[in-house]
C-alpha positions in Angstrom: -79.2 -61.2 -9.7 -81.1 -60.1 -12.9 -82.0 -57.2 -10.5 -79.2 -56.1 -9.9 -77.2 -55.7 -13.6 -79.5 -52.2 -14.0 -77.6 -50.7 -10.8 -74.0 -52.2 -12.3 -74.5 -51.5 -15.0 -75.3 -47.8 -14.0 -71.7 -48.0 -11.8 -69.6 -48.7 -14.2 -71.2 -45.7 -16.2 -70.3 -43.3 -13.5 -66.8 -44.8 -12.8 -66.2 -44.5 -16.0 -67.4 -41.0 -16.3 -65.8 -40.1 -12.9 -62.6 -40.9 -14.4 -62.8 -39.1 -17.5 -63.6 -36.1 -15.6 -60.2 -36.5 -14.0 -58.3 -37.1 -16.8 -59.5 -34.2 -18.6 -58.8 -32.0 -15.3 -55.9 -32.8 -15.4 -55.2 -32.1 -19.0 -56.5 -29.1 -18.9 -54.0 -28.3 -15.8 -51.3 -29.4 -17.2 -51.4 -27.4 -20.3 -51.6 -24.5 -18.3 -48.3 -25.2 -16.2 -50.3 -25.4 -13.0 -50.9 -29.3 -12.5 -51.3 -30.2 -8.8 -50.7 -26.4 -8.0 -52.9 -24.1 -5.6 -55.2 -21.7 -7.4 -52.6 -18.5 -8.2 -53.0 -15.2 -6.4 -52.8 -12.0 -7.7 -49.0 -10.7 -7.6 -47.6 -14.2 -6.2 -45.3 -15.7 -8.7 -46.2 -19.4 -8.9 -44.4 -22.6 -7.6 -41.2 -24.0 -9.5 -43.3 -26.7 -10.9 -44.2 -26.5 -14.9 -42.9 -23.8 -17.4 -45.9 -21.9 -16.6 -47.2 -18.8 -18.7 -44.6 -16.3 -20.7 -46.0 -13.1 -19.7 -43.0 -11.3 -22.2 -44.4 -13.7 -24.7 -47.8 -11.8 -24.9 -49.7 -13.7 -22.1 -53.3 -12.7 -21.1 -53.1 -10.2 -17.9 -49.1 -9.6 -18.3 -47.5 -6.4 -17.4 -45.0 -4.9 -20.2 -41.7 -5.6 -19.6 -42.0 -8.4 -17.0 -39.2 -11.6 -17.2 -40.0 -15.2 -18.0 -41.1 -16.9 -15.7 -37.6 -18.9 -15.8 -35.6 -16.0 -15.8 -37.8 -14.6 -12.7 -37.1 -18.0 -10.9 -33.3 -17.4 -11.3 -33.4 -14.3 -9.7 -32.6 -14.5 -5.8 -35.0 -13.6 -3.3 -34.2 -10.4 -1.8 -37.3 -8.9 -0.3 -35.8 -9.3 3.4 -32.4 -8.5 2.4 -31.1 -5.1 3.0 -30.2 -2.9 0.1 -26.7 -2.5 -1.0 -25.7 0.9 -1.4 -24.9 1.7 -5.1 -20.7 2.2 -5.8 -20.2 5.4 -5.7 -17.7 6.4 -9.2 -15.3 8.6 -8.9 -15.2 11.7 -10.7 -13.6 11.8 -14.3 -10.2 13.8 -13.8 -8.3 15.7 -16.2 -5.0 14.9 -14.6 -3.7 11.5 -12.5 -3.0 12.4 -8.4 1.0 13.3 -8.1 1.2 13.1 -4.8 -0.8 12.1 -1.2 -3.5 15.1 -0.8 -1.7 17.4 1.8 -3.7 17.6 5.1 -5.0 13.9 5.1 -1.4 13.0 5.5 1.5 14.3 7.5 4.3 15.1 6.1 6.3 12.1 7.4 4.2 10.2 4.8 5.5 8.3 1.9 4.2 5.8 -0.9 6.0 3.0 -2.3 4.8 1.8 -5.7 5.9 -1.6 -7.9 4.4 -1.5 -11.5 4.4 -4.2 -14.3 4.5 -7.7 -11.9 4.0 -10.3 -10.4 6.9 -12.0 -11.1 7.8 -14.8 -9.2 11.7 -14.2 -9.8 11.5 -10.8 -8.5 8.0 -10.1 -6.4 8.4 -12.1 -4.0 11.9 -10.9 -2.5 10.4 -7.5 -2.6 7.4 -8.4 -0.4 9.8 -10.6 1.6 11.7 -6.7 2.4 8.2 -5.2 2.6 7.2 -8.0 5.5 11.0 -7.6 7.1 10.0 -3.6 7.6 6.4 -3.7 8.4 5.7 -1.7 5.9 2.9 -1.7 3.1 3.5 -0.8 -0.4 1.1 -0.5 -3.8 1.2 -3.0 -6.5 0.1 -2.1 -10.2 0.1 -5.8 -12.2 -0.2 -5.9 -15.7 -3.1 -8.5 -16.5 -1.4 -10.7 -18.5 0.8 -11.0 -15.7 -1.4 -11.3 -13.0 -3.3 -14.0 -14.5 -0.6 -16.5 -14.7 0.4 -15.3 -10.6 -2.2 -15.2 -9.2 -1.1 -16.7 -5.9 1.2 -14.0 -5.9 -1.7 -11.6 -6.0 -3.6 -13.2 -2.9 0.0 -12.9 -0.9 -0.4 -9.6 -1.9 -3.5 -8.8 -0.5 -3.3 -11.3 2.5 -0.1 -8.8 3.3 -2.4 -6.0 3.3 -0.9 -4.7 0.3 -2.5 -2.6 -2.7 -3.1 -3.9 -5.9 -3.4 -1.4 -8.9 -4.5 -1.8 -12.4 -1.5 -1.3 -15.0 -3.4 -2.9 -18.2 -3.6 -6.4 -19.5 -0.3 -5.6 -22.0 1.3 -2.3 -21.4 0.5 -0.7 -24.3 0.8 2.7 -25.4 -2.6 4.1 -24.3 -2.9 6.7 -27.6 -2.1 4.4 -29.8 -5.3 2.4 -28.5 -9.2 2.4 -29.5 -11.2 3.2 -27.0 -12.5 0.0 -26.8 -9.7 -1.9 -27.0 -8.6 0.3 -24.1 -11.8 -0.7 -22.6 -10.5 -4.3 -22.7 -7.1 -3.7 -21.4 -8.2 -2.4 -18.2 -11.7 -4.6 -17.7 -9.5 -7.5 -18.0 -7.1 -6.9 -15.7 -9.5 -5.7 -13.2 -11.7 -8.8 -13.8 -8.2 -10.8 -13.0 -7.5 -9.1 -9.8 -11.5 -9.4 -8.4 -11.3 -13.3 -9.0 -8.2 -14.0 -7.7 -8.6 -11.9 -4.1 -12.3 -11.1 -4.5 -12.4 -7.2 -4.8 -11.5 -5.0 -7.9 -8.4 -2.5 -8.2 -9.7 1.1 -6.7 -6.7 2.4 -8.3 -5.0 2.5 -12.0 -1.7 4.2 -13.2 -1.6 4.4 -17.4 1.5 2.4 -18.8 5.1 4.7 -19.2 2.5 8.0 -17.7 1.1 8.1 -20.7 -2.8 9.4 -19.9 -5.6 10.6 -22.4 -9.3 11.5 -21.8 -10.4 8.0 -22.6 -8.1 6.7 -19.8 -9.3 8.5 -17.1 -13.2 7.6 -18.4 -12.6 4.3 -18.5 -11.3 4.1 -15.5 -13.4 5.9 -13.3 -16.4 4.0 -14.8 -14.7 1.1 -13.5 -14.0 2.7 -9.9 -10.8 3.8 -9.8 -8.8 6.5 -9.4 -5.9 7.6 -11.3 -2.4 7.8 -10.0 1.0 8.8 -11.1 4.1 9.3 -8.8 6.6 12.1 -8.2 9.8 9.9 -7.4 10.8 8.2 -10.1 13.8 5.6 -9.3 13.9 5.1 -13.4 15.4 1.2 -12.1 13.6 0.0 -15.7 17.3 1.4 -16.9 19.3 -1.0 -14.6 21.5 1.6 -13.7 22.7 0.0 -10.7 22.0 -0.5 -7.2 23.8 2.5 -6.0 22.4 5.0 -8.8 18.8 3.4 -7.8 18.9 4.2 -4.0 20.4 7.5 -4.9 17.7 8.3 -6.9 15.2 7.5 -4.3 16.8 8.7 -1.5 17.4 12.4 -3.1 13.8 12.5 -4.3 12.3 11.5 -1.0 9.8 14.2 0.5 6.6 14.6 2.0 3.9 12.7 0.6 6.6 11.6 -2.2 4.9 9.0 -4.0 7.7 6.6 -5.4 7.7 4.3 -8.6 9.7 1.4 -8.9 9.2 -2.2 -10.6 9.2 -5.5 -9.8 8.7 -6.8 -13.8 9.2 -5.7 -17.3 13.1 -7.0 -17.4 16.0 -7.7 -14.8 14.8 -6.7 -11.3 17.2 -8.0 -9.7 18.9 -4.4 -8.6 15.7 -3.3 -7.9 15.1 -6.0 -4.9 18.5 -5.2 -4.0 17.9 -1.7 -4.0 14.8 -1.8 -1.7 17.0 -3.6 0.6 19.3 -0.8 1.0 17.0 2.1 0.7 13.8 1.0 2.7 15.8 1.1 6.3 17.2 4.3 5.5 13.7 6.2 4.2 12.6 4.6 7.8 15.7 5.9 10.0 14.6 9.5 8.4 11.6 9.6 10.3 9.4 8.8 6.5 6.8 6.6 7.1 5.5 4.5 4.4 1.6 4.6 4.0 -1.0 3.8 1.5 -3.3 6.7 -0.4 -7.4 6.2 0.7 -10.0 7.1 -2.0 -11.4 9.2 0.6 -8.6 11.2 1.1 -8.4 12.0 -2.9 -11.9 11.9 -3.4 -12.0 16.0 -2.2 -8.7 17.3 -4.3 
């Protein structure tokens, strides 16, 4: 056996050295963020495994401007996906619409409008009429409304309704900064996307009362402004007779028609839909909605 211990003793040596030659591998490996990964290629972002280099952090070989690797991991794939066409922003008007762009509409054609809801006292009875007629009407919520209704807003939609952005409070637009302007309307817009999953294409300034960084703000946010040329003045409660009368008399082609369904008492404003909804209908008016397409050229 004497013969032998030279040769063990020589095995042990090169386990021993076998194994170091691992262990520093793989310390070397690890400090690089690549342990147990395949050598990298040029322009292939490595696996998930390990934090890996920080090529914004001044890495060896990293191209200006590029993301963490972190950051780059959070970003979805999208090489086979199809591009999404950009939004296209409407252009910044110096004036709201008045009234549906003559030739896109006949002149049977009519738009109801309800500003300041929801409110589940009053809402609801009007989209009850609405539903009785067939007919679809446009909806301009204040935010801090909308936020605390917001099942009233998915009815809305589901109804195939319009929803409008009035502003988070209803404030007096000049009296505002522009950036607390800013935060009126992104609020309320913000609002309406989560609760039925698209933004307001549409915004009409609180008591008509437009400026420059109105229409700015709002076309940045994709929407177009839009006033009326009916106005039923029900905010008064002047009674149901003096309401319909109101309508009724102002009632034209491509009439656009503003009436509320919050703010106060509505209650003789859903009573006054009631009475003059079937009559607008048995004058041949049919109530339709505006497209951006149709405004987009006047």
């Amino acid at each position: 056996m004497k013969k032998d211990e030279p040769t063990v003793g020589r095995r042990v040596l090169l386990r021993t050295a076998v194994l170091l030659g691992v262990a520093a591998a793989g310390l070397i490996t690890a400090r690089n963020g690549i342990e147990g990964a395949a050598p990298a290629t040029p322009g292939v972002p490595g696996p998930a495994s390990g934090p890996g280099p920080n090529p914004a952090a001044g890495a060896p070989g990293a191209l200006p401007g590029a993301l963490p690797e972190k950051a780059y991991r959070l970003r979805p794939m999208t090489a086979d996906a199809p591009a999404r066409p950009a939004a296209v922003r409407p252009a910044v008007r110096s004036r709201p619409i008045l009234e549906l762009p003559a030739g896109a509409h006949t002149d049977s054609s009519m738009v109801l409008t309800f500003d300041d809801g929801p409110d589940p006292r009053y809402t609801p009875a009007i989209l009850d009429t609405l539903g009785r007629y067939g007919v679809r009407a446009m909806f301009f919520v204040c935010g801090e409304m909308a936020a605390e209704n917001k099942g009233l807003l998915r009815r809305m939609a589901d109804e195939g309704h319009v929803i409008g952005n009035h502003t988070w409070t209803h404030p007096h637009i000049p009296r505002l900064s522009r950036p607390a302007l800013a935060a009126e309307i992104g609020r309320t817009s913000e609002v309406v996307q989560q609760a039925v999953g698209e933004a307001p294409q549409w915004f009409r300034a609180p008591y008509g009362e437009w400026n420059r960084a109105a229409f700015e703000i709002g076309a940045e946010l994709g929407m177009e402004p839009l006033a009326w040329t009916v106005d039923s003045l029900d905010w008064e409660e002047p009674g149901v007779t003096t309401i319909v009368s109101r309508v009724l008399r102002g009632a034209g082609p491509r009439a656009i028609v503003l009436s509320h369904d919050a703010g106060g008492n509505r209650s003789q404003s859903v009573r006054a839909i009631d009475s003059y909804l079937p009559q607008l209908l048995a004058r041949g008016y049919r109530m339709t909605l505006p497209t951006l397409s149709a405004v987009a050229s006047h």
